[in-house]
C-alpha positions in Angstrom: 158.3 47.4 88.4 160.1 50.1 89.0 159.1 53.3 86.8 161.3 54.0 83.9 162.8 57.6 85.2 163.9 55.7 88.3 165.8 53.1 85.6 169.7 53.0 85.0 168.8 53.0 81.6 166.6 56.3 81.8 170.2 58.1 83.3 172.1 56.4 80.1 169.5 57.9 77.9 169.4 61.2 79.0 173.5 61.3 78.7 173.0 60.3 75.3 170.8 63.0 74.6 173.0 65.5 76.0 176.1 64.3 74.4 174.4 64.5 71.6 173.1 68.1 72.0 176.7 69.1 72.8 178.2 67.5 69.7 175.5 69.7 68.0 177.2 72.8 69.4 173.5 73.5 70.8 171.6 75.3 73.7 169.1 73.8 75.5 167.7 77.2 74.4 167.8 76.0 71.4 166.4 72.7 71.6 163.4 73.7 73.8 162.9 76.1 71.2 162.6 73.8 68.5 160.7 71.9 70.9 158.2 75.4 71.1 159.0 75.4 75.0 160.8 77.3 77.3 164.3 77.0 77.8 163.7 75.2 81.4 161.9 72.6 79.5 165.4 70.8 78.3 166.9 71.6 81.2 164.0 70.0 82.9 164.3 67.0 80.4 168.2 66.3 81.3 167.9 66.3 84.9 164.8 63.9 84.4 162.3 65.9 86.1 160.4 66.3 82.8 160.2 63.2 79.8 160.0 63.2 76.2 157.4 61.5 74.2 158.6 59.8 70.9 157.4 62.7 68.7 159.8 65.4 70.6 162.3 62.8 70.6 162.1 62.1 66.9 161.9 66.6 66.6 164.5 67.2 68.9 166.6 64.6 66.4 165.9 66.9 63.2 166.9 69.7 65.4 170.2 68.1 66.0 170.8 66.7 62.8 171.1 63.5 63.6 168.2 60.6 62.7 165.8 59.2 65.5 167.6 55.8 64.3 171.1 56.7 65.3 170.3 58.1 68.4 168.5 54.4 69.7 171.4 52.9 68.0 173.3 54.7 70.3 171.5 54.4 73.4 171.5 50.3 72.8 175.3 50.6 72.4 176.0 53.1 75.5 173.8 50.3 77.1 175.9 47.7 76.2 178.6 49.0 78.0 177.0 49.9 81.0 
């Protein structure tokens, strides 16, 4: 199987989380910072050189104001319609 960063559904993903971001009127400055990383690492994260684990998803979510729940709701939606 192929691995997941490789996936169409990876690339759906990361648009989600930067739509997101953006909607937040947010940095990746910002983010990485409430992530305690560098700014490279979201830049690294929405190019997909870098991933997230579930915790930094779920932080990176309270960062944005937005609920780990709504953002997977969204994903399986933007999915859909792929």
């Amino acid at each position: 199987m192929t691995k997941a960063i490789y996936r169409e559904e990876y690339g759906v993903f990361l648009a989600v989380l930067k739509r997101r971001r953006q909607e937040a009127g947010l940095t990746q400055e910002e983010c990485s910072r409430a992530l305690g990383r560098p700014q490279s690492f979201m830049s690294d994260v929405e190019r997909g050189v870098r991933r997230l684990d579930i915790i930094q998803i779920r932080d990176l979510c309270k960062a944005m104001g937005c609920d780990l729940t709504e953002l997977i709701i969204q994903f399986e939606s933007e999915l859909r319609r792929s």
